[in-house]
N, C-alpha and C positions, 0 to 999 in steps of 0.2 A: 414364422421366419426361422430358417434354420442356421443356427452356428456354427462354425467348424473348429470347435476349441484345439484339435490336433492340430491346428493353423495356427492359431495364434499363440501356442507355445512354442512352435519353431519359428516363431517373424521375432525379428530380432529387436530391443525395445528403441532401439536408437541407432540410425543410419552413418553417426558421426563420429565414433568413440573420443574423441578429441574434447566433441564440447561437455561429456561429463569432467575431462579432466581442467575444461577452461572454468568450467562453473564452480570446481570445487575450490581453485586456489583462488577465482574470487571472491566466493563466500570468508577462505579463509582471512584475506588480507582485507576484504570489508569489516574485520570484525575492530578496526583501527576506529571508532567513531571518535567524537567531540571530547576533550579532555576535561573531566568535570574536577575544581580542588576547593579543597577542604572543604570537603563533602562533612555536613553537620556541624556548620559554622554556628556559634551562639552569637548572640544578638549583644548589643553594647562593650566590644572586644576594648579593654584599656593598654595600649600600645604605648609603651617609653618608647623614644627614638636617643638609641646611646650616642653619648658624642664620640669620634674618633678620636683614636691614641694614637700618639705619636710614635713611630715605631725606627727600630735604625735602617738606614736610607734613607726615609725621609725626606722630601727635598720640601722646605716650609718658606711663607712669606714673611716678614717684618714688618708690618708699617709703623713706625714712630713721628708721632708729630705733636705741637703744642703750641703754647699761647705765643712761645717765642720759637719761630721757623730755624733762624740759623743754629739757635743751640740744636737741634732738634736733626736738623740735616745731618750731622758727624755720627750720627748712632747708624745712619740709611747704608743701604750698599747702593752703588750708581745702577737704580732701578730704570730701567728703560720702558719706556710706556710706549705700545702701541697699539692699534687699533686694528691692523690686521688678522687673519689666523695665526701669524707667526708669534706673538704677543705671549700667546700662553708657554711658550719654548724658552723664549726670554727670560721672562720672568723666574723657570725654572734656572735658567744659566747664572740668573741673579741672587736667588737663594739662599738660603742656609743650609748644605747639609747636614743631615745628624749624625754623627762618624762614627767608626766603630766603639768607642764608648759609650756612645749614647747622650755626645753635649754638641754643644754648635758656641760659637766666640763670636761673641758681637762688640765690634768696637767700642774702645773704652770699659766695658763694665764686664770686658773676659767673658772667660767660659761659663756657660749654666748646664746642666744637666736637663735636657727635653725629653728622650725617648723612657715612656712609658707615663709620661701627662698625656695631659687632653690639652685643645689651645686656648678654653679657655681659665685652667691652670698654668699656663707658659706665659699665660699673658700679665698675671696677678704678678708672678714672679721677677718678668721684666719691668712691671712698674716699680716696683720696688727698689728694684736697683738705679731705675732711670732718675727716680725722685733728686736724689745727691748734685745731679746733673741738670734736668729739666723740669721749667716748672706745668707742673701740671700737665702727665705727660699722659695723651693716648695712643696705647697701644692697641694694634689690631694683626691677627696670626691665622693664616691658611695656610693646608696642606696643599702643597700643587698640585703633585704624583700623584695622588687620589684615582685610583684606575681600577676595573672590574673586568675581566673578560668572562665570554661564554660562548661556547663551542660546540659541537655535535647537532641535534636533532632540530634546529631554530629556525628561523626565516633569513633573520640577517645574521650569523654569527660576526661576531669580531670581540674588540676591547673598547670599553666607554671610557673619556675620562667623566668624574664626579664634581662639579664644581661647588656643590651644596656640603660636600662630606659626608651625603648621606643617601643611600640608594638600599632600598628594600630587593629581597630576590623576584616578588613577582613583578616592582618596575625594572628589572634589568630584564627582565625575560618580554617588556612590552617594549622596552626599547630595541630588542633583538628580533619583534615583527610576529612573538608568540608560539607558541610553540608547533610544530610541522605535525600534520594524522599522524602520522609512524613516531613520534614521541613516547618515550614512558614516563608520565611524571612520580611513580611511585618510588623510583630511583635514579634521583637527580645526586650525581657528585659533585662535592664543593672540594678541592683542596684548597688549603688557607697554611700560609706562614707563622709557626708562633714563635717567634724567639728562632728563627732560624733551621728550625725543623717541620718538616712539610706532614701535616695531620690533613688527611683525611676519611671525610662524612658523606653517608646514601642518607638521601634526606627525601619522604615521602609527602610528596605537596599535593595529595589526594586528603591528606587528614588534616584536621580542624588544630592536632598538636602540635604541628609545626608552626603556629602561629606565634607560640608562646615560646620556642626554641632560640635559642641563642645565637642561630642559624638567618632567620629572619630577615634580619639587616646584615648587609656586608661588612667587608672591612676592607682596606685598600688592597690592591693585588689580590683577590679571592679568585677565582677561577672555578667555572661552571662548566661540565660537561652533562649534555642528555642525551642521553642512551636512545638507543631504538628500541619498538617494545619487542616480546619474544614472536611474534608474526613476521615482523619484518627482518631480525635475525635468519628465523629459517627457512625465509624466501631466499636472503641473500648469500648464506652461508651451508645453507644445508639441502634437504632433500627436498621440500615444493620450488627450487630454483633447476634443479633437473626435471620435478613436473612439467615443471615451464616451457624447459626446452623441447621436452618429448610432445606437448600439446600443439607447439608450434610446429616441428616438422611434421609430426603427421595433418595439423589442417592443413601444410603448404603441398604433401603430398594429393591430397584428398583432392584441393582446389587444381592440381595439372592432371588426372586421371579423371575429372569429369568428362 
């Protein structure tokens, strides 16, 4: 059998030139697979869960109550209880904020100083004053505001409120529906309020060190932004996004010239 190799150096290797350029920007943007974190986890990880600090804004609850109810009502603010969605709005209406000092006045026993305790420090401290007043008094103290948003690369972005006071980064990222293919976990941004000045942190939840990071668990108001990774920047932004478009007019050309 004879070959005609002068032939098949002038046959050209592909009829389509389009689908090399469809195949390559899918190659490129499949390179997005399953997000693997903290990759090299050890085994028996000992995890503190911090309590939150009370911070200024602050909007906190009260409850004061005891062996004797009426002494006990005069410390209350006219707490409204209800059982709808609207309940938690109330309850913030009803309140303590923590002002710009950093105290909140609770009737009778004045102002205390809260921003910068935890509640169950706020709480020691209001027994103590309620003692003089009421006998045997329990007190119990929640942050309302308690709030976390996250944004960018997620299923559901928005902002959670936290009723526990306590919300880790990877369950805020499971209550936001996990994170999208086109995510970068290796540069995740937290901005965080400290004291009134906005610090922020790229925080790598591919590594096993961010577990032990200060980062870990939230704080109220933190705010989560996730990037997209660099594939899908320079799909969107740059030069495989004219690929793109050049792949398509010429299949669309190729498909009316048959």
């Amino acid at each position: 059998m004879h070959i005609n190799l002068d032939k098949m150096k002038s046959r050209p290797m592909c009829k389509n030139p389009s689908s090399i350029l469809i195949f390559f920007l899918i190659s490129i943007l499949g390179c997005s697979g399953p997000k693997v974190l903290f990759k090299g986890m050890p085994q028996n990880i000992d995890l503190k869960i911090p309590e939150a600090t009370i911070v200024l804004g602050d909007i906190i609850d009260i409850r004061i109550s005891s062996l004797n109810s009426e002494s006990a009502a005069i410390f209350s603010t006219n707490m409204r209880l209800r059982t709808d969605n609207s309940g938690l709005i109330a309850r913030k209406l009803d309140g303590y904020l923590i002002d710009s000092s950093g105290d909140i006045e609770i009737p009778i026993i004045g102002k205390i100083k809260a921003a910068g305790l935890t509640c169950s420090s706020l709480t020691d401290i209001v027994k103590k004053r309620l003692i003089e007043y009421v006998l045997k008094p329990h007190v119990k103290i929640k942050i309302l505001n308690f709030r976390v948003s996250i944004l960018g690369e997620v299923n559901r972005p928005g902002t959670f409120d936290v009723v526990d006071q306590n919300i880790s980064l990877p369950e805020l990222i499971s209550k936001a529906g996990d994170f999208k293919k086109n995510a970068d976990p290796t540069k995740v941004m937290l901005i965080r309020d400290i004291d009134g000045k906005i610090e922020t942190n790229y925080l790598d939840l591919t590594s096993s060190n961010f577990l032990n990071s200060e980062y870990y668990f939230l704080k109220q108001n933190d705010k989560i932004y996730v990037q997209p990774d660099n594939a899908s920047l320079a799909f969107d932004f740059g030069f495989f996004r004219n690929l793109a478009d050049l792949a398509l007019i010429t299949s669309i050309i190729l498909l009316l010239t048959k």
